[in-house]
C-alpha positions as CSV (number, residue, x, y, z in Angstrom):
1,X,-19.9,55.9,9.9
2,X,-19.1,52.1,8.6
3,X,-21.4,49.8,7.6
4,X,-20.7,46.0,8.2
5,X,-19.3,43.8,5.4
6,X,-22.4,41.4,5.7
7,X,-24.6,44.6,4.1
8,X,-21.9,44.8,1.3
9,X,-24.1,43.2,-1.6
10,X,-27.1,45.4,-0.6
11,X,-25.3,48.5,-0.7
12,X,-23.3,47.8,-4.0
13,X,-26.7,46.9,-5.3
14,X,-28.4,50.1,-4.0
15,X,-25.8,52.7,-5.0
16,X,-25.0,51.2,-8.5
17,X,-28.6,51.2,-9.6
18,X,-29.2,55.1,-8.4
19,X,-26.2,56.1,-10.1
20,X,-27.5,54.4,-13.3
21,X,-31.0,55.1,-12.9
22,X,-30.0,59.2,-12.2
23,X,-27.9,58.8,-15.6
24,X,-30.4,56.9,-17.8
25,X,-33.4,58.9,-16.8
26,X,-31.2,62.4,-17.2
27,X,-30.2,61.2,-20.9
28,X,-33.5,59.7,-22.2
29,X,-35.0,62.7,-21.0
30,X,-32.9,65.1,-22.5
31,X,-32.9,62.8,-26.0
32,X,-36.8,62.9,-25.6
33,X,-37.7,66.1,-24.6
34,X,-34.5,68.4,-24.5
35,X,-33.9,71.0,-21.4
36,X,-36.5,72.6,-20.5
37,X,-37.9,74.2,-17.8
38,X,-39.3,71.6,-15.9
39,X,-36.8,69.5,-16.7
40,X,-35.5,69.2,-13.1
41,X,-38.7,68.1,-11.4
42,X,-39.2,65.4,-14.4
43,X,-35.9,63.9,-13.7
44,X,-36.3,63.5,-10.2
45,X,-39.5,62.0,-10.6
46,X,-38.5,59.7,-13.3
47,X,-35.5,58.7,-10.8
48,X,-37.9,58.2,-8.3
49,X,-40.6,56.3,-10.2
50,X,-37.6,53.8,-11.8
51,X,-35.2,52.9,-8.9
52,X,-37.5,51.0,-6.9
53,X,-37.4,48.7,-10.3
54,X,-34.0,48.9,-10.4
55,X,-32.5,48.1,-7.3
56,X,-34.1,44.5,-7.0
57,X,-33.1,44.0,-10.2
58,X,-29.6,44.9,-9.8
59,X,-29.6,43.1,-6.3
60,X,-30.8,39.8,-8.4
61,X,-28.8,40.2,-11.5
62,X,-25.6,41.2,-10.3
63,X,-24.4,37.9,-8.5
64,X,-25.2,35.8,-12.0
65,X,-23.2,38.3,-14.1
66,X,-19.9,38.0,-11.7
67,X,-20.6,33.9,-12.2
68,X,-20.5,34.2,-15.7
69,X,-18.0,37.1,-16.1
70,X,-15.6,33.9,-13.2
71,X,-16.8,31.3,-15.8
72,X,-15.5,33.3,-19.2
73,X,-12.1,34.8,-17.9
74,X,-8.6,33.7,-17.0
């Protein structure tokens, strides 16, 4: 399955903030609380709870930090 070009900012967007949200959430909860039993279901729920914060917020962010990032290199 290929997805068209035109979606390309959405999708870098969507899979850059769950693969940062899955690794964030896995490491401040292991900092916080260590493994533990439940640690599984807490993850997933903290993924859950976060991404929906962080996918807009990548979708916004992203295209000003490529400007800047043209703007301060060669």
């Amino acid at each position: 399955m290929r997805i068209p070009a035109r979606f390309a900012p959405i999708l870098f967007s969507a899979l850059l903030s769950a693969i940062m949200v899955c690794i964030v959430s896995a490491f401040v909860l292991v900092i916080s609380q260590g493994l533990h039993s439940d640690f599984l279901a807490q993850w997933f729920k903290s993924c859950v709870t976060t991404w929906p914060i962080a996918f807009p917020t990548v979708a916004v962010v992203a295209p000003w930090v490529r400007q800047m990032v043209g703007r301060i290199t060669v």
